[in-house]
C-alpha positions in Angstrom: -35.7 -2.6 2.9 -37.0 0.5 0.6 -40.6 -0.1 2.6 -38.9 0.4 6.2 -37.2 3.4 5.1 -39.9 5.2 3.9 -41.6 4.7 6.4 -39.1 5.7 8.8 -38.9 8.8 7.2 -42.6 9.4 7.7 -42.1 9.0 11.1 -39.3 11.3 11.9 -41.7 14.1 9.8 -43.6 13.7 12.9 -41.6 14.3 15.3 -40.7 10.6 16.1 -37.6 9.3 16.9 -36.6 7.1 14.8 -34.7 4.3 16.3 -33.9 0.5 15.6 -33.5 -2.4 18.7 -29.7 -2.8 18.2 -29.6 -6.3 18.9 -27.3 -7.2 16.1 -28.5 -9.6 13.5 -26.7 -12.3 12.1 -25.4 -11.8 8.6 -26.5 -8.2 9.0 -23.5 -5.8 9.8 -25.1 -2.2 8.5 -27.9 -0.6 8.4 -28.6 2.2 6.7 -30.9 5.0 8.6 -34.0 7.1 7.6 -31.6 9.9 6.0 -29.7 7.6 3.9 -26.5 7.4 5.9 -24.8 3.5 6.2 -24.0 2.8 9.9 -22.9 -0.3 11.9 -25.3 -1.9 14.1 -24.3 -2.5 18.0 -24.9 -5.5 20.5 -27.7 -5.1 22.6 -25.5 -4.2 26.1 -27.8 -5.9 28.3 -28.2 -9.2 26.1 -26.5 -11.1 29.5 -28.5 -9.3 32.1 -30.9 -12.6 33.5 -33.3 -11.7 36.3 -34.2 -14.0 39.0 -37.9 -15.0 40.2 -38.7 -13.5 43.5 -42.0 -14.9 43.9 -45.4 -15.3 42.3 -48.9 -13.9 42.6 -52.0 -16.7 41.3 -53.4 -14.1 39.3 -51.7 -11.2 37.0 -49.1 -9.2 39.0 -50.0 -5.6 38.7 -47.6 -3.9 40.5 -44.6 -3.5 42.6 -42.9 -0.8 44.9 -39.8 -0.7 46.9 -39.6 0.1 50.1 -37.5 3.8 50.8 -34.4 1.7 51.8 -34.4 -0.8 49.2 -34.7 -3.9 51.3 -38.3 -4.7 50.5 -40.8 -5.2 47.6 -44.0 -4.9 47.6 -46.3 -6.3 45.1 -50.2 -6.2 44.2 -52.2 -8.6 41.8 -55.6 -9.4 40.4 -55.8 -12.1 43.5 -56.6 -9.4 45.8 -53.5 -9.8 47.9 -50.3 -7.4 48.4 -47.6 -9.4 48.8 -44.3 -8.5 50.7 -40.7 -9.9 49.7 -37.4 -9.4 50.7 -34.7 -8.4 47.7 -33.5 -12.3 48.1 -36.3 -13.3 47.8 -37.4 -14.3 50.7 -41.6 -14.3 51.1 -42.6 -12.1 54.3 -46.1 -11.6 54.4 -49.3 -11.2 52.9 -51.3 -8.4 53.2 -55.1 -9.8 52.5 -58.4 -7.8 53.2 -59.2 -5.9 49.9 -62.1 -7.6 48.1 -61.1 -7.0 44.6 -58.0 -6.6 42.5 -55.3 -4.6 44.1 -54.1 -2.2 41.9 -51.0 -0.7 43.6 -49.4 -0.2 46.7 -47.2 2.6 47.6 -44.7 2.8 51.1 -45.0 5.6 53.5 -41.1 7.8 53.5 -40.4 6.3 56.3 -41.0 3.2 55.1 -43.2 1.9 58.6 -46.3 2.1 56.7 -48.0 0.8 53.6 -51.0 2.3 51.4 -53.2 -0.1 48.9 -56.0 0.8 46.4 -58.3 -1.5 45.3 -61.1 -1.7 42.7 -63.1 -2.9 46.0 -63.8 1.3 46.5 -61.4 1.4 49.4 -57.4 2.1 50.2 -55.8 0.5 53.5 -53.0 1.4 55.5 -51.2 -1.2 56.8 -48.0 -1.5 59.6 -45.2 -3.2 57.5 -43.4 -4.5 60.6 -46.5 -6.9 61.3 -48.5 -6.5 58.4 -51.8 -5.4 60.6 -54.2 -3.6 58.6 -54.8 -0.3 60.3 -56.9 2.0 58.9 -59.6 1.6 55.5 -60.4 4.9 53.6 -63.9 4.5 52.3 -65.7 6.7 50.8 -69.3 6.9 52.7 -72.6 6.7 50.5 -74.6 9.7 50.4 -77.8 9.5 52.1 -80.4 10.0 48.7 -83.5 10.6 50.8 -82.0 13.4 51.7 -81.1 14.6 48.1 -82.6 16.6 45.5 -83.7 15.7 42.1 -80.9 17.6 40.2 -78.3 16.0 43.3 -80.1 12.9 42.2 -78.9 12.9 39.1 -75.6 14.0 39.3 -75.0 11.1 41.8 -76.8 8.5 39.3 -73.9 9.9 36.4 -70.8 9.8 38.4 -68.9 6.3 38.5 -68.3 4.0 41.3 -65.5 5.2 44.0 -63.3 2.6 42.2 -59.3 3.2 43.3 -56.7 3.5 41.0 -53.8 5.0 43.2 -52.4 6.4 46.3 -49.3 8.3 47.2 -48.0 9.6 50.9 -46.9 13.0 50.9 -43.5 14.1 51.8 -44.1 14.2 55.4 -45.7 10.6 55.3 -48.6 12.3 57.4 -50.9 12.5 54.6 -52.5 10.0 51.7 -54.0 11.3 48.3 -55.8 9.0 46.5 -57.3 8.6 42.6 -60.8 7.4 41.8 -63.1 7.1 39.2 -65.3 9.2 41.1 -63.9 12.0 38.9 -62.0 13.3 42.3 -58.7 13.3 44.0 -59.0 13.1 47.7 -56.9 14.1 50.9 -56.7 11.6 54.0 -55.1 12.2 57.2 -53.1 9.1 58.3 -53.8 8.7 61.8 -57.6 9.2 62.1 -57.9 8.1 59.2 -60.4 11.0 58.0 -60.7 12.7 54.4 -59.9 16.0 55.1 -60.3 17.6 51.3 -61.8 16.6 47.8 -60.4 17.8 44.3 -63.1 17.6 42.6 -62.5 17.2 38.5 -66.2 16.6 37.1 -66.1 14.1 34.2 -63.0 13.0 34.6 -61.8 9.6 35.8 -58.3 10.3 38.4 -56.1 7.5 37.3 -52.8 8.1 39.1 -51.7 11.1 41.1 -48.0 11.2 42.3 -46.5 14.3 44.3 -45.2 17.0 42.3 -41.5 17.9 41.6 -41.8 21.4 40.4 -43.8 22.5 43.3 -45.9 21.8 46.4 -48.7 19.7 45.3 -50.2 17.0 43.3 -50.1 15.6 39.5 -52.8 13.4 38.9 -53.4 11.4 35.4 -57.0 12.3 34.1 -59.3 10.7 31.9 -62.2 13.0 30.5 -65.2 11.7 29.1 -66.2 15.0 27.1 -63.3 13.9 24.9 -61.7 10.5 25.8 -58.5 11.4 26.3 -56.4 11.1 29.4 -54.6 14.1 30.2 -51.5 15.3 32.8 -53.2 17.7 35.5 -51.2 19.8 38.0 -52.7 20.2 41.2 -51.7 22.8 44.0 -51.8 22.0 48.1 -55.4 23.3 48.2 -56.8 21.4 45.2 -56.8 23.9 42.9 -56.1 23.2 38.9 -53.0 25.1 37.8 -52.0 23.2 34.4 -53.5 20.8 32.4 -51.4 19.4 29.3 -52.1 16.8 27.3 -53.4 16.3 23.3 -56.7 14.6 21.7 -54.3 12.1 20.0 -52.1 10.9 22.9 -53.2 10.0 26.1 -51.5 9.9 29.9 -52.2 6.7 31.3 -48.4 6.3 32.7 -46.4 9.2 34.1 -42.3 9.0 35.1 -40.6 11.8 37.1 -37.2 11.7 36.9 -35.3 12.5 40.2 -33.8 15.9 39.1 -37.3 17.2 38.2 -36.0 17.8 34.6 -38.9 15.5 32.9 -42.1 14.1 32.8 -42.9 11.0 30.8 -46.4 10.0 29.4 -47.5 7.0 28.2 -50.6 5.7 26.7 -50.1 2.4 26.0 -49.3 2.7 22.0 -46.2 2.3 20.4 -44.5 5.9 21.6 -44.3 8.2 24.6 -44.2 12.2 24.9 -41.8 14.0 26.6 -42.7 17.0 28.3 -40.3 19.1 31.2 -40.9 19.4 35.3 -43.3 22.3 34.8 -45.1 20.7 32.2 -44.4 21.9 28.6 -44.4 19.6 25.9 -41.0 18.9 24.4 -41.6 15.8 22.0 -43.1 12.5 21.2 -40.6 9.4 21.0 -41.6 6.5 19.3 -40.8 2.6 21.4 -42.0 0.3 18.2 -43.8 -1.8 21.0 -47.0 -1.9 22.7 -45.7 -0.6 26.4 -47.6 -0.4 29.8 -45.2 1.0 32.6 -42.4 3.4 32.6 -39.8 4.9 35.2 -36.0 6.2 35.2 -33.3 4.1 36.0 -30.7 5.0 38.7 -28.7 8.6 38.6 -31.8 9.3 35.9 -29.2 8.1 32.7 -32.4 5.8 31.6 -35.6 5.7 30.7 -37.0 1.9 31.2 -40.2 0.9 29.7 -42.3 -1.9 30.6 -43.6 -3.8 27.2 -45.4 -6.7 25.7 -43.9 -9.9 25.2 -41.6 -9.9 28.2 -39.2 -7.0 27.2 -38.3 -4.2 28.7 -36.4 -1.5 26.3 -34.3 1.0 27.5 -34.0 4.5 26.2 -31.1 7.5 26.8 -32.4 10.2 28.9 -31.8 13.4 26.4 -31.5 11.8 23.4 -34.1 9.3 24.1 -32.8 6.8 21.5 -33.4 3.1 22.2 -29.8 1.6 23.9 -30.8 -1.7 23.9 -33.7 -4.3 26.0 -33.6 -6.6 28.9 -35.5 -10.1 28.3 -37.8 -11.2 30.9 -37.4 -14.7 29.6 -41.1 -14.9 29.4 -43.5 -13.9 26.6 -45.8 -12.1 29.2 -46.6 -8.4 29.6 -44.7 -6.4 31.6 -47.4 -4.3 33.7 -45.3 -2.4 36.4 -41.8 -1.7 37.0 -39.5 -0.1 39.9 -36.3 0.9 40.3 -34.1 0.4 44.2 -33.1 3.1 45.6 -30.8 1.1 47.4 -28.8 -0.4 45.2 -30.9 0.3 41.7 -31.6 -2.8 41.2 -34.9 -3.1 39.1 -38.2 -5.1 39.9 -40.7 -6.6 37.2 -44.3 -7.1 37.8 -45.6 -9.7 34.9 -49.2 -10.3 33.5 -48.9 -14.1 34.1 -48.2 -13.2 38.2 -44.5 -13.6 38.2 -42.0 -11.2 40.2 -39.0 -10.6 38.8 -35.8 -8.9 39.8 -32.8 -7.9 37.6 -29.7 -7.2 40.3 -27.7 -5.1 37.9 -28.5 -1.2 37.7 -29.4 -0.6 34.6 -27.4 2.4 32.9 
């Protein structure tokens, strides 16, 4: 006991919160916290929250998506498939052509369309109604003969076109997606066309989601000059506004909650930074758990974050003190998670290909 409070106390000198899962223990009434004060432990609230299995891909589930009314999900996975359900369950469609894993898919405002990346080098539109592919945005090869040495070169140094992500923008007319290429680009939806490139040399674009505190982009960028993955904020014309982000904690996952008040980063350790709409740092929050997903629960009162072992924890907004976890009921990671916003009912996309979904909003 004298071990875990000293080192609790180490942690809050660095600006961590410190809290405890409050699943109570048998036998084990009080605690006493890092500042020496004796306090009860709680239950865990959502101890008897049980999700149900909407469906499975063969392969690691990698993520899922709602549709904008709440009565689909979609789903990707490392069998190269996006996968369409209904919220009982039911299994639509499947949406196959990519030639490698699919790494997300994203709905259109409207909800009639559907957009998928794909370490394959390409993103597809597709018509949800009847699940017919409709458009691929490919990047074309350069022609090197007609290159120059120092061109050459440059080319030879910059990764594959791998995709990471893709978002609509507001007016569903428009798709931006994240490469490796070390750019964000601009497609138009009907033809089909790239219409502008935000180029970010040496740095790999791993998500990019449409900004809250203006028009424009935020993308989530990993820089070889230093290795870290930092939060970049993009306006309409592809011009770098803001750039945030530290040598000791990266931003592989970013959560916007709906008021625009926050932006959440996570790297895949055992904490997460907290930083406002605009972008200013506020604080780093320790999980105590290996996480790999994170996103606000309905009317933005939680944060919910996607960990190891089948858990996901849930945190106050504000505060951002643990309130308690929901159990998978599987030992697998959680790699993606989504909230309705139908009826905020939250979907669960597992590393051993299973779909879940918990029916109860979780506040």
């Amino acid at each position: 006991m004298k071990f875990n409070i000293f080192v609790l106390m180490m942690l809050c000198l660095v600006n961590w919160d410190c809290t405890k899962d409050e699943q109570e223990e048998p036998g084990k009434k009080e605690i006493v916290d890092a500042g020496g004060e004796t306090k009860k432990k709680h239950k865990n609230p959502y101890a008897s929250m049980v999700p149900t299995q909407i469906g499975k891909h063969a392969k690691a589930a990698l993520h899922v998506a709602f549709s904008p009314d709440g009565s689909l999900i979609a789903s990707t996975g490392k069998d190269k498939l996006v996968k369409l359900w209904s919220i009982s369950g039911t299994h639509v469609r499947d949406l196959s052509g990519h030639a490698d894993d699919v790494m997300m898919a994203d709905f259109s405002p409207d909800g009639k369309l559907l957009v998928s990346v794909s370490k394959d080098q390409t993103a597809r539109l597709w018509e949800v109604g009847s699940g017919k592919s409709l458009k691929t945005l490919k990047e074309k090869p350069p022609n090197e003969k007609k290159m120059t040495e120092e061109e050459l070169a440059l080319y030879a140094a910059t990764p594959k076109p791998l995709m990471n992500w893709a978002v609509f923008s507001k007016d569903g007319k428009k798709v931006i997606t994240a490469s490796d290429d070390f750019s964000l680009k601009l497609w138009d939806v009907t033809s089909g066309k790239k219409e502008l490139v935000f180029q970010d040399p040496g740095c790999r674009q791993k998500s990019v989601h449409r900004r809250k505190d203006s028009p424009g982009w935020v993308s989530s960028a990993g820089c070889m000059d230093d290795g870290v993955s930092y939060l970049k904020f993009w306006d309409m014309q592809g011009n770098l506004e803001n750039l945030q982000g530290d040598e000791n904690h990266d931003a592989h996952f970013l959560a916007f909650d709906h008021a625009g008040r926050y932006i959440i980063t996570a790297d895949g350790s055992v904490s997460f930074s907290v930083y406002s709409g605009q972008g200013s740092y506020l604080k780093r929050v320790m999980v105590g758990a290996y996480h790999f997903c994170v996103t606000f629960g309905p009317d933005d009162e939680t944060l919910l974050i996607g960990a190891d072992a089948g858990y996901v924890y849930v945190h106050e907004t504000g505060t951002w003190r643990r309130k308690g976890k929901l159990d998978t009921g599987t030992r697998s990671a959680v790699d993606s998670i989504a909230v309705s916003p139908g009826d905020g009912s939250l979907a669960v996309a597992l590393r051993d290909g299973q779909v879940l979904l918990f029916k109860t909003p979780v506040r």
